[in-house]
N, C-alpha and C positions, 0 to 999 in steps of 0.2 A: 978469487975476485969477489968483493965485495956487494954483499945487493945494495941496489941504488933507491931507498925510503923514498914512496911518495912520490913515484916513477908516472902513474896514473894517478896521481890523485891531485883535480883541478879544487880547488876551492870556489864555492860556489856562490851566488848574491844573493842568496836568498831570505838573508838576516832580516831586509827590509822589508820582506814580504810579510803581510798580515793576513790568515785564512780567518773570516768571519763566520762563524757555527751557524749565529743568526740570519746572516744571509742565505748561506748553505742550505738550511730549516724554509726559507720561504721559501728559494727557487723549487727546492723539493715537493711544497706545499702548490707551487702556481703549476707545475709539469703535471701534479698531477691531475688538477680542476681542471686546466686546460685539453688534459687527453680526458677526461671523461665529457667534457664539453663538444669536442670534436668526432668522438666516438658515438654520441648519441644523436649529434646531426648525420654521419655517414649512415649508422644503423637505419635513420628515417631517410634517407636517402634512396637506400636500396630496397626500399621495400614502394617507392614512385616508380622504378623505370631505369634502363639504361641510361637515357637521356640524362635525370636526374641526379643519377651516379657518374658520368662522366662528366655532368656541367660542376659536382661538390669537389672530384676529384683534380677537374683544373682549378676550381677555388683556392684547395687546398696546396698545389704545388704553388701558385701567385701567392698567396699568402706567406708559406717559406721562402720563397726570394726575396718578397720584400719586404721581411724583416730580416734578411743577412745584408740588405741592401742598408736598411736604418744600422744595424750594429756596426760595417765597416765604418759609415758615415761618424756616426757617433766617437768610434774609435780612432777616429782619424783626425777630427777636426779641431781647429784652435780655439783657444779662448779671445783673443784681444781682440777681435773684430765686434764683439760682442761686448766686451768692455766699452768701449767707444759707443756705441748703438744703446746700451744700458744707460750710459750718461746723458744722451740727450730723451731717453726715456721713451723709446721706440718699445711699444706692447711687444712681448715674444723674447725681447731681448736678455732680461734677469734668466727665466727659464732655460734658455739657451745655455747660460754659461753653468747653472745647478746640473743641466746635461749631461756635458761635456765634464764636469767632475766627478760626474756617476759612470761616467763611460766603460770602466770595469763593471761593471755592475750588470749597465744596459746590455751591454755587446754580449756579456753570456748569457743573458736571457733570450735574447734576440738569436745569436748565431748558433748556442747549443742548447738551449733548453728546447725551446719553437723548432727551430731546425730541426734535430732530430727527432722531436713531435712529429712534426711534417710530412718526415718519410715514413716514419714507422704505419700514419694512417694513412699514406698514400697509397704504400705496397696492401693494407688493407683492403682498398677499397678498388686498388687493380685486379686482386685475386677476386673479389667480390665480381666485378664486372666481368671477367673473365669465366666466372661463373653462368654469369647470363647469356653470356655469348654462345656459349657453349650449348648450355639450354635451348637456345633458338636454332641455331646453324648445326647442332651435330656433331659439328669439326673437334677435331684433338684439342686436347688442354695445354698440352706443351707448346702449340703455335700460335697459342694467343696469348698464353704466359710469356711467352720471350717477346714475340711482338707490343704488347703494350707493355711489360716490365723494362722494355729498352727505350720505350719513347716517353714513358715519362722520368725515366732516370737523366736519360739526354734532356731535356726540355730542363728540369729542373738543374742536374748540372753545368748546361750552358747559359741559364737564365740567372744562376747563379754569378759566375763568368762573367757576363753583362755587365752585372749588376755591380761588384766590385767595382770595374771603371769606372761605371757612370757613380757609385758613391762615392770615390778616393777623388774625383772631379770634380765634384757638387756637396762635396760634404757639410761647411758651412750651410751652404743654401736646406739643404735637407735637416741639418740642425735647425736652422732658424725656421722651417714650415710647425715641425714638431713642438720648438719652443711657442710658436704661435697657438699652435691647437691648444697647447696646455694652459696656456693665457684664456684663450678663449672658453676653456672647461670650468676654471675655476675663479675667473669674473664675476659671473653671476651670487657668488657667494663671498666675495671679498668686497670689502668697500675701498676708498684709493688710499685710506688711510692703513689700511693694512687687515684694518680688523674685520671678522664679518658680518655680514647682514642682518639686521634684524628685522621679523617678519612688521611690518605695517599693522598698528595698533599694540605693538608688545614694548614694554619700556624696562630692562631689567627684570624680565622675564613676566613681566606682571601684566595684564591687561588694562589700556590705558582707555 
């Protein structure tokens, strides 16, 4: 009996796929500024107070949802409604659709970069806390390790959950708040003609 070539072997779509180095190199570059950013607020965190370490570490889980909350949004959402909105020249609207073409881009920023920034200083700053607890009450380490190691994994895995629906529901709308911000950010430095600003008294760089 004959072997049958190519029994398992699917051929796969992967030709169209483009891995960008450059992209690769910045996210790499933002994961890392972003955990030392985050790491040097939880550090000043826990040297306030419990208080102060459980109000950084719900920060910190709210801030992973809602940016898995922006990436499904982003990844989900369409472009024409925003074509239309660009045409009659609604602020927010150009942005929007520049988005929504980055949407690979955004979404893995947003869902795995931050994402698993998120957890990695959350569990941080749980064992931190659980240190203090410890500290003050006496009580075992393993029942306040498993007690707040479950409720923030819940809170954030369910808030994740949430968050999904209310972005694959709202996605447009969440597109367009962010296209807004980004309008709003970089206004101040553009003029409507496209080009940007020049400071009051400079004429071609020169003082008038």
């Amino acid at each position: 009996m004959g072997k049958r070539k190519g029994l398992f072997k699917v051929k796969g779509s992967g030709q169209n796929i483009k891995v960008s180095h450059k992209w690769t190199a910045s996210v790499t570059v933002m994961a890392f500024v972003f955990t030392v950013v985050l790491s040097v607020v939880t550090s000043g965190a826990e040297g306030l107070g419990l208080t102060a370490a459980a109000a950084v570490l719900l920060l910190i889980v709210l801030l992973g949802i809602g940016f898995d909350i922006v990436g499904v949004a982003v990844s989900t959402a369409s472009e024409e409604p925003f074509h239309a909105m660009a045409a009659k020249k609604i602020p927010g609207a150009k942005e929007s659709v520049r988005i929504i073409r980055s949407a690979q881009q955004i979404s893995s920023l947003c869902n795995d970069v931050i994402g698993d920034i998120a957890g990695i200083i959350s569990g941080a700053m749980t064992a931190a806390i659980v240190a203090g607890i410890v500290a003050l009450t006496g009580w075992g380490t393993t029942f306040w390790n498993l007690l707040l190691a479950g409720a923030v994994a819940a809170l954030m895995i369910g808030g994740k959950a949430a968050g999904k629906g209310v972005a694959m529901k709202s996605n447009n709308t969440i597109v367009f708040l962010i296209g807004r911000l980004v309008y709003a950010l970089k206004r101040p430095f553009v003029r409507r003609g496209g080009s940007r600003r020049v400071p009051r008294g400079k004429k071609n760089g020169k003082q008038v």
